[in-house]
DSSP file (Angstrom, degrees, kcal/mol; ACC not computed):
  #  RESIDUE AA STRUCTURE BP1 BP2  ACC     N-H-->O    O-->H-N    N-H-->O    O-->H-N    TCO  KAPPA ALPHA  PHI   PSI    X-CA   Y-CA   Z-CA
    1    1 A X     >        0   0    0      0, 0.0     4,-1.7     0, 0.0     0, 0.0   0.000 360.0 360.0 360.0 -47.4  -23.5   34.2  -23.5
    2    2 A X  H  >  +     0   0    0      2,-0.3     4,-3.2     1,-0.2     5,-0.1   0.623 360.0  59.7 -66.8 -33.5  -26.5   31.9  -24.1
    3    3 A X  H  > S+     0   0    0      2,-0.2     4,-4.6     1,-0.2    -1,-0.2   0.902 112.7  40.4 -84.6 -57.5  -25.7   32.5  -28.4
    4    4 A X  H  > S+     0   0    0      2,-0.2     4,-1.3     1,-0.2     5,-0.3   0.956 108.5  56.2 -63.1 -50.0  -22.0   31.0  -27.8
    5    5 A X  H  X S+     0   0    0     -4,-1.7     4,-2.8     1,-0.2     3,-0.2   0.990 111.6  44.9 -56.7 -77.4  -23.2   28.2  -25.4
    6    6 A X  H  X S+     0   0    0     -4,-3.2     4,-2.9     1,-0.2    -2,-0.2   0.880 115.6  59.2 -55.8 -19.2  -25.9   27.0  -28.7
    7    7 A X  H  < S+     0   0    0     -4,-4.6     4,-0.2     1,-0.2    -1,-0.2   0.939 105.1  39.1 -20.6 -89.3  -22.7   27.5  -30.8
    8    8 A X  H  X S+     0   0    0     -4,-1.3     4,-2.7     2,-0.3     5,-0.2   0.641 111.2  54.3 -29.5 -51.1  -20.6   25.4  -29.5
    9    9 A X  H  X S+     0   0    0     -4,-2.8     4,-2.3    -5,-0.3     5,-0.3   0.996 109.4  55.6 -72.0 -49.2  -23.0   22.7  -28.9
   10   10 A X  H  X S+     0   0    0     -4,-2.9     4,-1.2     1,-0.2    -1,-0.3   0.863 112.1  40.8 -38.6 -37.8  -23.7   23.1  -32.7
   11   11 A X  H >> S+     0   0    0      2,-0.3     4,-1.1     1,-0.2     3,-0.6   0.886 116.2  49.0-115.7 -37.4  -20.1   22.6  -33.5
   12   12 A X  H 3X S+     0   0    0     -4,-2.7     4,-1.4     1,-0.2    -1,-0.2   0.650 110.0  52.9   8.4 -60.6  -19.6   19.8  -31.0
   13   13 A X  H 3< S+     0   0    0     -4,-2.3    -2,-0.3    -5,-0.2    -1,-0.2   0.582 112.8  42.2 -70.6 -27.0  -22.6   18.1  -32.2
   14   14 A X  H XX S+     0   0    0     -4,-1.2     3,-5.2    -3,-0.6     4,-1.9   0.876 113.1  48.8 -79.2 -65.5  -21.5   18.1  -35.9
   15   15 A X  H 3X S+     0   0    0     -4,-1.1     4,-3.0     1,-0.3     3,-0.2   0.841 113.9  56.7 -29.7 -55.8  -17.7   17.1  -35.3
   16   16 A X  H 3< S+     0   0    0     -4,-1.4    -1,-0.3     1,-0.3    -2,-0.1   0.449 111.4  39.6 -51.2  -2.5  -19.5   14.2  -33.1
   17   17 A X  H <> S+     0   0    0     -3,-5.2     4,-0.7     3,-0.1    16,-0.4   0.547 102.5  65.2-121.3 -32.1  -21.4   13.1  -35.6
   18   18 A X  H  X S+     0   0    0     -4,-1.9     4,-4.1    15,-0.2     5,-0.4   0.924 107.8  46.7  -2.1 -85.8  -18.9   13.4  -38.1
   19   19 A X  H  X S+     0   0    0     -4,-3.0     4,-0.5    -5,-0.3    -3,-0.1   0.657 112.0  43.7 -65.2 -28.9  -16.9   10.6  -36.1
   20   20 A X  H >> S+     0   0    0      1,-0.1     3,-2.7     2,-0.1     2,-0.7   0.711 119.4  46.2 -75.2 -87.0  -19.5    8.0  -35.4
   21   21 A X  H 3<>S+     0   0    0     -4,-0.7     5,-0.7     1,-0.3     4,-0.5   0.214 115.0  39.8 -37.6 -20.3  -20.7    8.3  -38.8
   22   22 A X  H 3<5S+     0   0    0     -4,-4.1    -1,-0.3    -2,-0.7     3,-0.2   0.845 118.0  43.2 -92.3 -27.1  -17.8    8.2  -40.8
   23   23 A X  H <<5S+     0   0    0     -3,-2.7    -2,-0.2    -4,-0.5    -1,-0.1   0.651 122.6  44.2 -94.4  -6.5  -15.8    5.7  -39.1
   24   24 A X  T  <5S-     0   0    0     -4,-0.5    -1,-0.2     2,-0.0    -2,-0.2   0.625 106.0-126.7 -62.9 -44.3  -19.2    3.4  -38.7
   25   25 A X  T   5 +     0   0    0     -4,-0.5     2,-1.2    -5,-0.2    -3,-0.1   0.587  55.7 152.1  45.3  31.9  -20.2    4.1  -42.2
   26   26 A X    >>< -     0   0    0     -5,-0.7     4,-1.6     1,-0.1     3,-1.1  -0.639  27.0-168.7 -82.6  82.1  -23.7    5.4  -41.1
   27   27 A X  H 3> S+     0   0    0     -2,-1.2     4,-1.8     1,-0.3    -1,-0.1   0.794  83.2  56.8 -50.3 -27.2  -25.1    7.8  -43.5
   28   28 A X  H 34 S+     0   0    0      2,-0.2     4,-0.5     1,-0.2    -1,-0.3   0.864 107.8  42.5 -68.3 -40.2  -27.7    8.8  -41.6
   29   29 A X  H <> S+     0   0    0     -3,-1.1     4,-2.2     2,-0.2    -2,-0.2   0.746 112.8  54.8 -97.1 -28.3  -25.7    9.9  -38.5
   30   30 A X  H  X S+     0   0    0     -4,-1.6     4,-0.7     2,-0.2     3,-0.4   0.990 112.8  53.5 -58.4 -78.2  -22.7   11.9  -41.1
   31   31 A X  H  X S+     0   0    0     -4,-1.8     4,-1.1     1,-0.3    -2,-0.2   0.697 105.1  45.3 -46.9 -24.3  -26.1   13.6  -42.4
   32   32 A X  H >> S+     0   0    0     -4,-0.5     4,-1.8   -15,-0.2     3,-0.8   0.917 107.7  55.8 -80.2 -55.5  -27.2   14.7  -39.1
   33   33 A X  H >X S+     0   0    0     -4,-2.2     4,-1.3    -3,-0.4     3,-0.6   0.869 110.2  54.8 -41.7 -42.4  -23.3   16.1  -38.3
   34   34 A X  H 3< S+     0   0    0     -4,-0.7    -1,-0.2     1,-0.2    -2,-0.2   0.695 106.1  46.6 -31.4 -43.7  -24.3   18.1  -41.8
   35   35 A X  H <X S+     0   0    0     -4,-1.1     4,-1.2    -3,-0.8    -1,-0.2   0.629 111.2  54.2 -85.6  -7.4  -27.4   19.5  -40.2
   36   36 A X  H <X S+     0   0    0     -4,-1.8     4,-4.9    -3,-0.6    -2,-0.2   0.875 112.7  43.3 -74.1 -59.6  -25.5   20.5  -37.0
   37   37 A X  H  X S+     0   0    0     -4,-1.3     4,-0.5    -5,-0.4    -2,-0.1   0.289 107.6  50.1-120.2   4.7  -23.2   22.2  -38.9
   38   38 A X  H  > S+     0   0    0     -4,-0.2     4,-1.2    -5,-0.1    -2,-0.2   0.888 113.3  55.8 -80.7 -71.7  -25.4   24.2  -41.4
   39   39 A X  H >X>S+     0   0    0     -4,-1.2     4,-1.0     2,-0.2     3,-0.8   0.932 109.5  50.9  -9.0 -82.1  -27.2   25.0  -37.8
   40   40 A X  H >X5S+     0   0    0     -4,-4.9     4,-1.8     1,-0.2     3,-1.3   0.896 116.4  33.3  -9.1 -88.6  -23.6   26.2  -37.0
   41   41 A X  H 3<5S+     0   0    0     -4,-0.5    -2,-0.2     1,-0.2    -1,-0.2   0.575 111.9  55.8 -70.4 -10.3  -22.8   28.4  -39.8
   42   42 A X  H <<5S+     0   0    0     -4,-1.2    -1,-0.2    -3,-0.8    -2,-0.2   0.103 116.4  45.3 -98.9   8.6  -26.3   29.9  -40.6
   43   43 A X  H <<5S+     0   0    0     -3,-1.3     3,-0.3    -4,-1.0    -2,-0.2   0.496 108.0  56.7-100.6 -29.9  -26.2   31.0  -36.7
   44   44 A X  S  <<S+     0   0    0     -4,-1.8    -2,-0.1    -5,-0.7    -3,-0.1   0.830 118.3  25.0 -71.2 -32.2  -23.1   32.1  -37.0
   45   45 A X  S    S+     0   0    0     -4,-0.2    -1,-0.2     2,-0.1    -3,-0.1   0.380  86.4 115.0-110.3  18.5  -23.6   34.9  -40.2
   46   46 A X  S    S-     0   0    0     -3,-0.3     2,-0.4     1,-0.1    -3,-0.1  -0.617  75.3-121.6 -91.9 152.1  -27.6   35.7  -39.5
   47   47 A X        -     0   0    0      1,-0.1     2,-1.1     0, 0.0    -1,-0.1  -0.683  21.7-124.3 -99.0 148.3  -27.3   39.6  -38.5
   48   48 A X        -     0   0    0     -2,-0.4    -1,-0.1     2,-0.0    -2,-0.0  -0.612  14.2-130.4-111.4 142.7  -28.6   40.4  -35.1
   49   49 A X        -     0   0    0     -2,-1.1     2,-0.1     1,-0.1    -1,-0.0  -0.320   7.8-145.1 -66.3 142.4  -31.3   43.1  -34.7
   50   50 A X              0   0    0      1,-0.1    -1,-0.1     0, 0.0    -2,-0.0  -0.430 360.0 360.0-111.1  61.3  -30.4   45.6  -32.0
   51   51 A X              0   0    0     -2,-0.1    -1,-0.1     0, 0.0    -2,-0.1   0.095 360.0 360.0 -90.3 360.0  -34.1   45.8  -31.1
């Protein structure tokens, strides 16, 4: 449950960062919605160990 909860907030946190930054024109804050959503997708395909 806890793996879907940090999803979400990943993919929240980019779109949301997305929206200031682009409609702002704030590179810095677009670039963070970038790391958010690398964050996303590299959580999303890493394989999980059944350890």
């Amino acid at each position: 449950m806890r793996f879907w909860i940090l999803l979400l907030c990943c993919l929240i946190g980019s779109i949301g960062c997305y929206l200031i930054g682009f409609s702002r024109g704030i590179f810095v804050i677009a670039a963070f919605g970038i790391v958010f959503e690398l964050a996303f997708w590299l959580e999303l395909i890493k394989p999980k160990s059944k350890s």
